[in-house]
C-alpha positions as CSV (number, residue, x, y, z in Angstrom):
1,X,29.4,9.1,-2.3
2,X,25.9,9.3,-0.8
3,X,23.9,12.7,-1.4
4,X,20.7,13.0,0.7
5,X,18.4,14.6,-2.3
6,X,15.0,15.0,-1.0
7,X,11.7,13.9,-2.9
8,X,8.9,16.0,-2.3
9,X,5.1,15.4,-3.6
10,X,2.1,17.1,-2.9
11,X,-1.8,17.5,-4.2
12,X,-4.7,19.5,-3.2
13,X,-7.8,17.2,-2.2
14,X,-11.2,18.4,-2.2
15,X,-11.8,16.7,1.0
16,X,-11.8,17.7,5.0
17,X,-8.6,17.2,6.7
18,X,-10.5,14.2,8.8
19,X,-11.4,12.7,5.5
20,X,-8.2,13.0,4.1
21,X,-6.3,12.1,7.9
22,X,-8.6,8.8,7.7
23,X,-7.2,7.6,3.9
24,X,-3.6,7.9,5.6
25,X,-4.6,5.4,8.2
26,X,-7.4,3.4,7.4
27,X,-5.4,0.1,5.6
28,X,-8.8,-0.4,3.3
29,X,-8.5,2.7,1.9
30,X,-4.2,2.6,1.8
31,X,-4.4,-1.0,-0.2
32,X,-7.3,1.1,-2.9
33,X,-4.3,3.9,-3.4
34,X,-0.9,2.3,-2.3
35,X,-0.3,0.1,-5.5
36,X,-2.5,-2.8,-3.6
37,X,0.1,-2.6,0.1
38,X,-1.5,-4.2,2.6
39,X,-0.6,-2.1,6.1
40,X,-0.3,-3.3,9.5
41,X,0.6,-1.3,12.1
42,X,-1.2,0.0,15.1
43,X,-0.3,3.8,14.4
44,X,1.5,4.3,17.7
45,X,5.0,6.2,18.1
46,X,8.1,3.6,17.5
47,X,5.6,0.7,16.4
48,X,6.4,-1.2,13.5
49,X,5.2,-0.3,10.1
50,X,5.1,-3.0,7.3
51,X,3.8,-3.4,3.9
52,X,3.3,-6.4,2.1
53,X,2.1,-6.7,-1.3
54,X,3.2,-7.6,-4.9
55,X,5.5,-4.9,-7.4
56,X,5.4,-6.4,-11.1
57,X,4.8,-10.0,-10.4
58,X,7.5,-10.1,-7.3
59,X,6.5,-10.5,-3.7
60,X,7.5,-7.7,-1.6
61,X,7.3,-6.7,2.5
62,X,8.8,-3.1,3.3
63,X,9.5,-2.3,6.6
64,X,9.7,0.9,8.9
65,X,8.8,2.4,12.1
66,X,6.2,5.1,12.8
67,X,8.7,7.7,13.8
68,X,5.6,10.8,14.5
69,X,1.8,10.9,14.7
70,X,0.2,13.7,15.0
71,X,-3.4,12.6,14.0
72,X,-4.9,15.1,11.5
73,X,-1.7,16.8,10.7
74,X,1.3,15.0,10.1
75,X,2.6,11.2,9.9
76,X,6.4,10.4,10.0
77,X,7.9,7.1,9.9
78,X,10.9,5.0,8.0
79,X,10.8,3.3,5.5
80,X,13.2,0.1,4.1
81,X,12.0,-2.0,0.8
82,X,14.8,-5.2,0.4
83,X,13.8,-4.4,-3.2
84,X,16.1,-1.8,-3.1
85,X,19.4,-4.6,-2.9
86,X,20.8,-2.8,-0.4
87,X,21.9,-4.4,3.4
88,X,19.2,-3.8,5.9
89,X,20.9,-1.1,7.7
90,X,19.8,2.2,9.1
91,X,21.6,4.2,6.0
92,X,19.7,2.7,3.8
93,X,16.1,3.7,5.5
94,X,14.3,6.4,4.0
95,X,12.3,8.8,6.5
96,X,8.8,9.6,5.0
97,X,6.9,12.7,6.5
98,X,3.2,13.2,5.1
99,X,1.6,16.3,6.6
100,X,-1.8,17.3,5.7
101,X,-3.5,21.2,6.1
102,X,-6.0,23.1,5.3
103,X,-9.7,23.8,6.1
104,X,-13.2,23.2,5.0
105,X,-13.1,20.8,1.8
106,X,-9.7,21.8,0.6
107,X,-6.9,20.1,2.1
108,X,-3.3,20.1,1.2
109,X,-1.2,17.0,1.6
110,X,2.7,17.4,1.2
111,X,5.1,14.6,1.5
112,X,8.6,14.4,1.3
113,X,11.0,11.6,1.4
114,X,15.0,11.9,2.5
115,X,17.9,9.8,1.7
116,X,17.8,9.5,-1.9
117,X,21.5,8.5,-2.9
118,X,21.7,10.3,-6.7
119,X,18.9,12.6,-8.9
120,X,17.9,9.7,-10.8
121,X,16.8,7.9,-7.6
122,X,15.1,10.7,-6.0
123,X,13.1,12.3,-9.4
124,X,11.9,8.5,-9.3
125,X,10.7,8.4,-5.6
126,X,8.7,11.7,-6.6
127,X,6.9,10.3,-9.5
128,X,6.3,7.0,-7.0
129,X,4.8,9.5,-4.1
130,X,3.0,11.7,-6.8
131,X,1.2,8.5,-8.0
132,X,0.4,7.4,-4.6
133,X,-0.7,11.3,-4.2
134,X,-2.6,11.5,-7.0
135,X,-4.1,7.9,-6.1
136,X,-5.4,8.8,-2.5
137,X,-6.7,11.9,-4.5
138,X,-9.1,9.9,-6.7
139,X,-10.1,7.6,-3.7
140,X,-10.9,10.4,-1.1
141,X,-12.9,12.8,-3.9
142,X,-15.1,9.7,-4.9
C-alpha cells in the first residue's frame, strides 16, 4: 500500500543565484555540504548520477539519472540508495527536483522529493534535505 507523500525543503541563501547554481554542481563544494558524497556525473540530461561515500561507518553508492538541467534554475534527477533494502527497481526511485530563484544576493532554493511510501518516511527525507539545505547554506554564505 504505497502512498506517494512528498518531502519538501527549502532555505533562503544570501547568495546570487550563480553562486548558489555553482554549490549544486561543483562536487567540491557538494562533498563540503552533502554529508561528505562524493558526485560524479557530467550534468547532462539522462547521464548517470552517483554518490559514493560513507553513512555511520557503512559504505554507500546511490544512484540516479539527471532527469532536467536547467542551469541556474532548476536540477531534476532520480535518485536510488540500496541502503534503503528495497530491489533496485524503478518504484523504488525517488525523483529529486531542486529549483533555485531569486535576484541580487537573496536566492531561494526549494527542493522536493516524491515517492515516500508512509509519513514517517517522508517527515524523515525532509529533515535529511533540510540538513543538506541548511548545509549548502553555511557553505555558500561563508
Amino acid at each position: 500500500m504505497s502512498k506517494n507523500l512528498i518531502a519538501k525543503a527549502s532555505v533562503t541563501i544570501n547568495a546570487s543565484r550563480d553562486k548558489v547554481w555553482n554549490a549544486l554542481v561543483d562536487p567540491k563544494a557538494i562533498k563540503e555540504y552533502m554529508f561528505g558524497a562524493n558526485v560524479v556525473t557530467d550534468w547532462h540530461e539522462k547521464s548517470p548520477i552517483v554518490w559514493k561515500g560513507e553513512y555511520e561507518g557503512k559504505p554507500y553508492e546511490d544512484k540516479g539519472v539527471i532527469l532536467k538541467f536547467k542551469p541556474g534554475h532548476m536540477l531534476q534527477y532520480s535518485h536510488f540508495s540500496p541502503m534503503s533494502g528495497m530491489p533496485d527497481k524503478p518504484e523504488n526511485y525517488h525523483t529529486v527536483t531542486i529549483e533555485v530563484s531569486g535576484e541580487g544576493d537573496k536566492t531561494q532554493t526549494t527542493l522536493s522529493q516524491d515517492h515516500n511510501a508512509t509519513e514517517k518516511e517522508r517527515e524523515e527525507s525532509e529533515k535529511n534535505w533540510t540538513a543538506m539545505l541548511d548545509g549548502m547554506k553555511r557553505y555558500v554564505e561563508h
